[in-house]
C-alpha positions as CSV (number, residue, x, y, z in Angstrom):
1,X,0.0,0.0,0.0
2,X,1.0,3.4,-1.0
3,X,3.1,5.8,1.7
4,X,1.9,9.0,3.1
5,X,-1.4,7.7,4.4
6,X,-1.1,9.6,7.2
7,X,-5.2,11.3,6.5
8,X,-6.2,7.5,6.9
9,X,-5.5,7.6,10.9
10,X,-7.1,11.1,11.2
11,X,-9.7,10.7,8.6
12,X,-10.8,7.3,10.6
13,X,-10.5,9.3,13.9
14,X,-12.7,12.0,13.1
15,X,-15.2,9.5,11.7
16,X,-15.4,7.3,14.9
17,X,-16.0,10.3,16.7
18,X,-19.0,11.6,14.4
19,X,-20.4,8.0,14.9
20,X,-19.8,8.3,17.9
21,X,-22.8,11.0,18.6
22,X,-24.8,10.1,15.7
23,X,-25.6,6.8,16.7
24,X,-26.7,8.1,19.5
25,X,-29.2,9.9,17.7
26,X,-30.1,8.0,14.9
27,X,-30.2,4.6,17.1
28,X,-31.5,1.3,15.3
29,X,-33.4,2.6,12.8
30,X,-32.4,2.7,8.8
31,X,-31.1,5.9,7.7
32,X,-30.9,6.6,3.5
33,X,-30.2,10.3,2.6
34,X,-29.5,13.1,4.6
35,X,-31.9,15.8,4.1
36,X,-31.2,19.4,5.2
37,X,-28.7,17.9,7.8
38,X,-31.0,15.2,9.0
39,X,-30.9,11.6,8.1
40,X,-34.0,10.6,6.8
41,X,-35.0,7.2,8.0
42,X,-36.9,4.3,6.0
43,X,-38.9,1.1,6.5
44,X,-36.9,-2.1,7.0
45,X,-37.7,-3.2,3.6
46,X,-35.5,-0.1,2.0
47,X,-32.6,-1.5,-0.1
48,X,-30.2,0.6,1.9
49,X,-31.3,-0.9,5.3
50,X,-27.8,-2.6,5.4
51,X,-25.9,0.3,4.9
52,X,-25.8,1.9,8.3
53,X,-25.5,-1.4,10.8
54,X,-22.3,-2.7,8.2
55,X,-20.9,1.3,8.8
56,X,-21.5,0.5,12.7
57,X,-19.5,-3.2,11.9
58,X,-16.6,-1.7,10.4
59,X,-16.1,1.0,13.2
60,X,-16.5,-1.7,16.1
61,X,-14.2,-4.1,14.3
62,X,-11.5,-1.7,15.2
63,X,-13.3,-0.3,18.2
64,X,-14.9,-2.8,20.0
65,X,-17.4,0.1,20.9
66,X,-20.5,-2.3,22.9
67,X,-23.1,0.5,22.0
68,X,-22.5,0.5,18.2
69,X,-22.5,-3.6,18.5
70,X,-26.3,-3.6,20.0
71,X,-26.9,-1.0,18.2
72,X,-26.2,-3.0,15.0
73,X,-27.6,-6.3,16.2
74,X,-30.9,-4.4,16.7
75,X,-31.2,-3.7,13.1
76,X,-30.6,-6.9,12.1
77,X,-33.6,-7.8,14.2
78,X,-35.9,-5.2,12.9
79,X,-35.1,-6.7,9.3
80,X,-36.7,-10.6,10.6
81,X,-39.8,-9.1,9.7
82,X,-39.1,-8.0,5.9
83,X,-38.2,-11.6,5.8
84,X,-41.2,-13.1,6.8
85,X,-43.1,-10.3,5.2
86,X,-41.7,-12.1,1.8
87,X,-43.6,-9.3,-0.8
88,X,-41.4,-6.7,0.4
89,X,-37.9,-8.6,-0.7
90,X,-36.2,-8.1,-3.7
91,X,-32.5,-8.8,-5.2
92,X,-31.2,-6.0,-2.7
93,X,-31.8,-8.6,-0.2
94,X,-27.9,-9.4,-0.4
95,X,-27.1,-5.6,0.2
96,X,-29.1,-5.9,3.3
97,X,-27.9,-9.2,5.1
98,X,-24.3,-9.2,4.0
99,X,-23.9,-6.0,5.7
100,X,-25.9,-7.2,9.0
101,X,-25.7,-11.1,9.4
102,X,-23.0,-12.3,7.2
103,X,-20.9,-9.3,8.9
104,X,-22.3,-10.3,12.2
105,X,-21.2,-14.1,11.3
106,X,-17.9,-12.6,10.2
107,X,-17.0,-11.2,13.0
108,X,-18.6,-13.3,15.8
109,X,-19.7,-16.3,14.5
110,X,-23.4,-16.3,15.8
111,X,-25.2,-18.8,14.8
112,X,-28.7,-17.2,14.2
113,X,-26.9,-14.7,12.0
114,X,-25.6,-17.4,10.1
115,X,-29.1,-19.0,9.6
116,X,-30.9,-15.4,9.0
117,X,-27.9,-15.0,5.9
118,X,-28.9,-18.5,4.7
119,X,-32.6,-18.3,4.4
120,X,-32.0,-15.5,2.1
121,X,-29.2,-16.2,0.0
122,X,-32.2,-19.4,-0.9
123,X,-34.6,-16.9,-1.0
124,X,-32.5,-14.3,-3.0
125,X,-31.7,-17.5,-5.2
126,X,-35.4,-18.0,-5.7
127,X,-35.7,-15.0,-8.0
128,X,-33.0,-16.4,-10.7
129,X,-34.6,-16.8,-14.2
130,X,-33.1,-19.9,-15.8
131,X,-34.2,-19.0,-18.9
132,X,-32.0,-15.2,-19.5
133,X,-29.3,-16.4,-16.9
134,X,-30.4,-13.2,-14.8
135,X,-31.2,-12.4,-11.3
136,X,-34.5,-10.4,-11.2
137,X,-34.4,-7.2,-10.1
138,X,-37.1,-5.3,-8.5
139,X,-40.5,-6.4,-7.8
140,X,-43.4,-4.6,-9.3
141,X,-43.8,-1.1,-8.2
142,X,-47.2,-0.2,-9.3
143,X,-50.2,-2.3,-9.6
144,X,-50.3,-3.7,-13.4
145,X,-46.5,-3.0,-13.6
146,X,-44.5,-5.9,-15.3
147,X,-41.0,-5.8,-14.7
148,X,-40.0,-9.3,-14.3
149,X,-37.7,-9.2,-17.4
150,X,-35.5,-6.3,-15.5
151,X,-32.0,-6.8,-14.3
152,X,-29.7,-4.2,-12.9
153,X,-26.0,-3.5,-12.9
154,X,-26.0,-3.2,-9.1
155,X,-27.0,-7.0,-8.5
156,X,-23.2,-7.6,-8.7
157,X,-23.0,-6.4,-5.4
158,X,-25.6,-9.0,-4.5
159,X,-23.6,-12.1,-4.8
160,X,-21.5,-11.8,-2.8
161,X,-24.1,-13.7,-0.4
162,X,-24.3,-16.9,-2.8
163,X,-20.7,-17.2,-2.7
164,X,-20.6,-16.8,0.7
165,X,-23.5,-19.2,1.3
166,X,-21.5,-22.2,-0.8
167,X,-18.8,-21.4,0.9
168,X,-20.2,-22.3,4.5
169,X,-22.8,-25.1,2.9
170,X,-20.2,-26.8,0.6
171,X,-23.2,-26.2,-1.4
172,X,-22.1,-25.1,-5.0
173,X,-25.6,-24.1,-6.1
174,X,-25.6,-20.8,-4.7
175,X,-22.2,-19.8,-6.4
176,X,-23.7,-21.5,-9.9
177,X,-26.6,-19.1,-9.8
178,X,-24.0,-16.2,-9.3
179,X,-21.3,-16.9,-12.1
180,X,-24.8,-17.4,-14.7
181,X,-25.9,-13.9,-13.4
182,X,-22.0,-12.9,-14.0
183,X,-21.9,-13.9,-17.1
184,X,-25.4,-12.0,-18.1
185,X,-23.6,-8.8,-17.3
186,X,-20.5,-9.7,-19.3
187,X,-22.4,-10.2,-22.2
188,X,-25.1,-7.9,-21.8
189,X,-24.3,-4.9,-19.7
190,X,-20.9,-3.8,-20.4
191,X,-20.1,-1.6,-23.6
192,X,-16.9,-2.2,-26.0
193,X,-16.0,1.5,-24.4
194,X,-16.0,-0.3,-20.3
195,X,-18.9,2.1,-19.8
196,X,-22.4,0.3,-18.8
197,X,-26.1,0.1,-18.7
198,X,-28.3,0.7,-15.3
199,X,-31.3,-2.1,-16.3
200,X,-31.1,-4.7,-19.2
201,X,-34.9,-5.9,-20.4
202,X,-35.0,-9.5,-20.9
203,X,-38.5,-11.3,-22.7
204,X,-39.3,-13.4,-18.7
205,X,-40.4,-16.4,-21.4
206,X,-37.6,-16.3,-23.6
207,X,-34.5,-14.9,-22.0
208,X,-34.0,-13.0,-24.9
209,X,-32.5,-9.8,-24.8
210,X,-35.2,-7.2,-25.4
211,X,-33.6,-3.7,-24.4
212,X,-31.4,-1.3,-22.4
213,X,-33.2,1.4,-20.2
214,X,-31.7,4.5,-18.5
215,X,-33.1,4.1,-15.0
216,X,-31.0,6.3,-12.4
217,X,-29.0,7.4,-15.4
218,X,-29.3,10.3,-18.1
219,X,-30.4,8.3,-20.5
220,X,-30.0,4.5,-22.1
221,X,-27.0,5.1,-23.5
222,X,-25.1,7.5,-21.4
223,X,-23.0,6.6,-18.4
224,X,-24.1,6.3,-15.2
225,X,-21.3,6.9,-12.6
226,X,-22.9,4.6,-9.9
227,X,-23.8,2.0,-12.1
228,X,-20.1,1.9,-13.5
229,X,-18.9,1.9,-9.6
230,X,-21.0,-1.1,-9.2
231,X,-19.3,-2.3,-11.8
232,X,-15.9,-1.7,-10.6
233,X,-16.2,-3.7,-7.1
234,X,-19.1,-6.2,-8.5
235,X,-16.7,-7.7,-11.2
236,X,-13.5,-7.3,-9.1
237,X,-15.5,-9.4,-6.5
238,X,-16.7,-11.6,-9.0
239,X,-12.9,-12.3,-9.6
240,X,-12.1,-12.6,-6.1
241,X,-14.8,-15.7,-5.7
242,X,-14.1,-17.2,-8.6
243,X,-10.8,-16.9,-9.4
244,X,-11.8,-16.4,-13.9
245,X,-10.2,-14.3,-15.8
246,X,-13.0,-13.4,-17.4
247,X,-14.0,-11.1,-14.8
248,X,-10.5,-9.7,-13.9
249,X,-10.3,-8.4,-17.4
250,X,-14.5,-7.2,-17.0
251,X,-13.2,-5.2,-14.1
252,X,-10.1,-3.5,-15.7
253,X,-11.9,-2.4,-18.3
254,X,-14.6,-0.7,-16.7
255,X,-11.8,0.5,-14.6
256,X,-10.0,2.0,-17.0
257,X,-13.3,3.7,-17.8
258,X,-14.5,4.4,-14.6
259,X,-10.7,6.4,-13.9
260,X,-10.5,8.0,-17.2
261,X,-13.5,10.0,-16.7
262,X,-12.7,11.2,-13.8
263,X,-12.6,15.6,-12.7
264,X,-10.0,16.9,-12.0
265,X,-10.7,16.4,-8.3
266,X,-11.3,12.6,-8.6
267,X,-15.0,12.5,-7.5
268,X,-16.9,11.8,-10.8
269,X,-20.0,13.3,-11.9
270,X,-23.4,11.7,-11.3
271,X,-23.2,10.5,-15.1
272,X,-20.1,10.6,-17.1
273,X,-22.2,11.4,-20.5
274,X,-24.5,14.9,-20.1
275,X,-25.5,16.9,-22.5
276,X,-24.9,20.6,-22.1
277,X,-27.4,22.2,-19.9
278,X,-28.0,19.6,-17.2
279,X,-25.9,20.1,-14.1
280,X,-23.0,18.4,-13.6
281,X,-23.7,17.3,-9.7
282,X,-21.1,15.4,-8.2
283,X,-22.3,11.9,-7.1
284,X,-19.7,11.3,-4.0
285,X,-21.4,7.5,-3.4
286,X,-20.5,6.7,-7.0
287,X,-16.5,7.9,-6.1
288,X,-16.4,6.0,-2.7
289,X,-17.6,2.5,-4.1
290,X,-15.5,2.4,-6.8
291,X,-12.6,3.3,-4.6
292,X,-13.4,0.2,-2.9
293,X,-13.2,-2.0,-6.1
294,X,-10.2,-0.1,-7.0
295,X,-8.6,-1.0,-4.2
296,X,-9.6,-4.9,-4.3
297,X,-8.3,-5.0,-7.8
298,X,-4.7,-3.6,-7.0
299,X,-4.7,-6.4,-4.4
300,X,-5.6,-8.8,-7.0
301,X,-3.2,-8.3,-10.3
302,X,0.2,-7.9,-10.9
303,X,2.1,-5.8,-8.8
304,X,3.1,-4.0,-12.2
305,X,-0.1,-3.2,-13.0
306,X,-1.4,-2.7,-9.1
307,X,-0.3,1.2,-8.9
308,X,-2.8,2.4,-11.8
309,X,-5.4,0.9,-9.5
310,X,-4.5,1.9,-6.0
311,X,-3.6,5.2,-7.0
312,X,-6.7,5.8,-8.1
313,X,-8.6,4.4,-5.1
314,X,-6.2,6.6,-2.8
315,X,-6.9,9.9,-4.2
316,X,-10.8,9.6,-4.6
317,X,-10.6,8.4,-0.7
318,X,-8.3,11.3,-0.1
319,X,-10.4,13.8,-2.0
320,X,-13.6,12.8,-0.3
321,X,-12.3,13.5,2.9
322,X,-10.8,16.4,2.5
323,X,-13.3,18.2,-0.1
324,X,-16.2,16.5,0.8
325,X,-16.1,15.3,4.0
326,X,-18.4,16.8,6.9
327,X,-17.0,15.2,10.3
328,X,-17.4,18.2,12.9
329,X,-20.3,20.2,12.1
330,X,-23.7,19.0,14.1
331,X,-25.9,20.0,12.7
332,X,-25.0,17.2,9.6
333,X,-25.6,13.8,10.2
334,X,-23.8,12.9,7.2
335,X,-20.3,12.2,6.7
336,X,-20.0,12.7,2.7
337,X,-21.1,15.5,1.2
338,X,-22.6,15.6,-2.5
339,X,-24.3,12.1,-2.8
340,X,-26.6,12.1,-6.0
341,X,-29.1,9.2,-5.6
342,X,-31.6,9.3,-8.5
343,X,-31.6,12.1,-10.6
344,X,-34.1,11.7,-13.7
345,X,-36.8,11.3,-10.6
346,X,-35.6,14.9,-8.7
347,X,-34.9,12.8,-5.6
348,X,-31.7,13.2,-3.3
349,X,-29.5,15.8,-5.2
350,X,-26.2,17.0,-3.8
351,X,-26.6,15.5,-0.2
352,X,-24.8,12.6,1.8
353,X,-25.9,9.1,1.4
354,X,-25.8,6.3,3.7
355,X,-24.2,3.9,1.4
356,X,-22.1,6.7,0.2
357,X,-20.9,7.0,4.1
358,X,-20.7,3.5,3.9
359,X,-18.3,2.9,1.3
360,X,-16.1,6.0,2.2
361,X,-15.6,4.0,6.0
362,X,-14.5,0.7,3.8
363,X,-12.1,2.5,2.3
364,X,-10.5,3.6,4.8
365,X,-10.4,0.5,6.4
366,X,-8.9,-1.2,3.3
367,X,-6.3,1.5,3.4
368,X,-6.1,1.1,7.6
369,X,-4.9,-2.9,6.3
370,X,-8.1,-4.8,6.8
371,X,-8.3,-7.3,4.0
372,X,-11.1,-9.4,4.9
373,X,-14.1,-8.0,3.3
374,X,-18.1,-8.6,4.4
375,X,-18.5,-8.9,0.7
């Protein structure tokens, strides 16, 4: 790992000390965006329910802080009910419990987590479409809505929890479910250029292709910066688990993309192809994931090709917390500034994110020498 790290230590100190009061405040609940300085909470079922008990995980990993463990073992509870609620899961589900249980299980090796983690990598398994090789995304949003032929960039990030749940079974289903959805997105999501599409339509019958839509992006053929940061760590993950080159070349590419397009302050824009006229907002979540994948992917080539890699990862960790970052002010609960969550729908423009907090806190922690990932 690079020298001159010294930000890492004060960047992580400041951090654990902003935690320190928010958690106090925001308590076991599921925070998503922060809104005029407050963290707006959602229902259990929210996608980014993980986000904020896995931030509490990293930070007691180091700090063995009792508070932020029951605070985090709380949430974990709250979400039993989404599971039993069944109409209210969707692919997210491995954001949510590999962040909670499978970190839990990571770090403690509690049983009930283990079994919680389980029961929905089968259930998250459940919603594989044999016929287009793709895990479905969302489940309908309005009544009369059909969107079973919809899969999404960001479901790499999901399977992690099928590799993981082979891994403790010896089961090899689970990780045959995600190399088929891995191999949808090779062929299917990522352009010649390493940019990608948000959501690929598939005919639900058939399997067959049918078209690509814009979703959080500008449009179907520009270039979503989150979607390439998922991306980034999805197929650099998918090459951790599996070992195929396949993915390892996947993830340079979009890499190479993903860097390339960068400012000139290394926190990308919310999509990477506007048009002039629509406001370049900065979409710090988008920076902070990749930065994570960045840094998994130095750790995974050749050291000649690591530095291309790491560098990057460094300076958009180093540039978020020193141009973005918001770790002493109390009247923000974030600790990111700038977060863009879905623009073509006017919602959550230019304010922290809780997976955007999220990621920032795994950076460090990859920079602070913690290789062992809940992913």
């Amino acid at each position: 790992m690079m020298n001159n790290l010294e930000w890492v230590d004060e960047a992580w100190s400041k951090v654990n000390s902003k935690i320190d009061r928010t958690s106090k405040k925001i308590g076991a609940n599921f925070p998503h965006a922060s809104v005029n300085g407050i963290y707006q909470l959602e229902e259990p079922s929210w996608w980014t329910a993980g986000f904020w008990p896995g931030l509490l995980w990293l930070v007691y990993r180091d700090s063995k802080d009792e508070s932020l463990k029951k605070i985090a073992e709380q949430c974990e509870e709250k979400l039993d009910k989404v599971i039993t609620d069944y109409y209210r899961l969707d692919h997210d589900m491995g954001f949510m419990w590999t962040l909670t249980s499978v970190a839990r299980y990571k770090l403690l090796g509690e049983e009930d987590s283990k079994r919680r983690a389980l029961l929905v990598a089968n259930l998250l398994m459940g919603r594989f479409n044999a016929q287009g090789n793709y895990i479905r995304a969302w489940n309908p949003w309005h009544e009369g809505e059909d969107n079973s032929g919809w899969a999404i960039i960001d479901c790499l990030m999901n399977l992690p929890l099928l590799f993981w749940a082979s891994e403790v079974t010896g089961d090899p289903r689970y990780r045959h479910v995600a190399k088929k959805h891995g191999e949808t997105v090779l062929s299917n999501f990522i352009r010649k250029d390493g940019s990608v599409h948000h959501i690929i339509r598939f005919d639900p019958e058939s399997g067959e292709r049918v078209e690509a839509i814009g979703g959080q992006g500008f449009a179907p053929e520009s270039a979503w910066s989150r979607g390439a940061s998922w991306a980034v760590y999805g197929l650099a993950l998918l090459y951790k688990h599996t070992k195929e080159d396949k993915y390892l070349q996947a993830a340079k590419s979009v890499s190479h993309f993903f860097i390339a397009n960068l400012p000139e302050d290394y926190v990308p824009h919310w999509d990477f192809r506007l048009p002039e006229g629509v406001t370049k907002y900065r979409d710090s979540s988008a920076g902070a994931i990749a930065a994570c994948g960045l840094l998994l992917l130095a750790n995974q080539v050749a050291p000649t090709e690591a530095e291309i890699y790491e560098n990057a990862g460094v300076k958009i960790l180093k540039s978020l917390y020193e141009n973005y970052g918001d770790f002493e002010n109390p009247n923000q609960d974030g600790l990111i500034l700038s977060g863009t969550s879905h623009y073509p729908e006017g919602k959550n423009i230019d304010v922290p994110l809780i997976y955007g907090d999220y990621y920032f806190l795994e950076g460090l922690s990859i920079l602070k020498g913690h290789r062992e990932l809940f992913w």
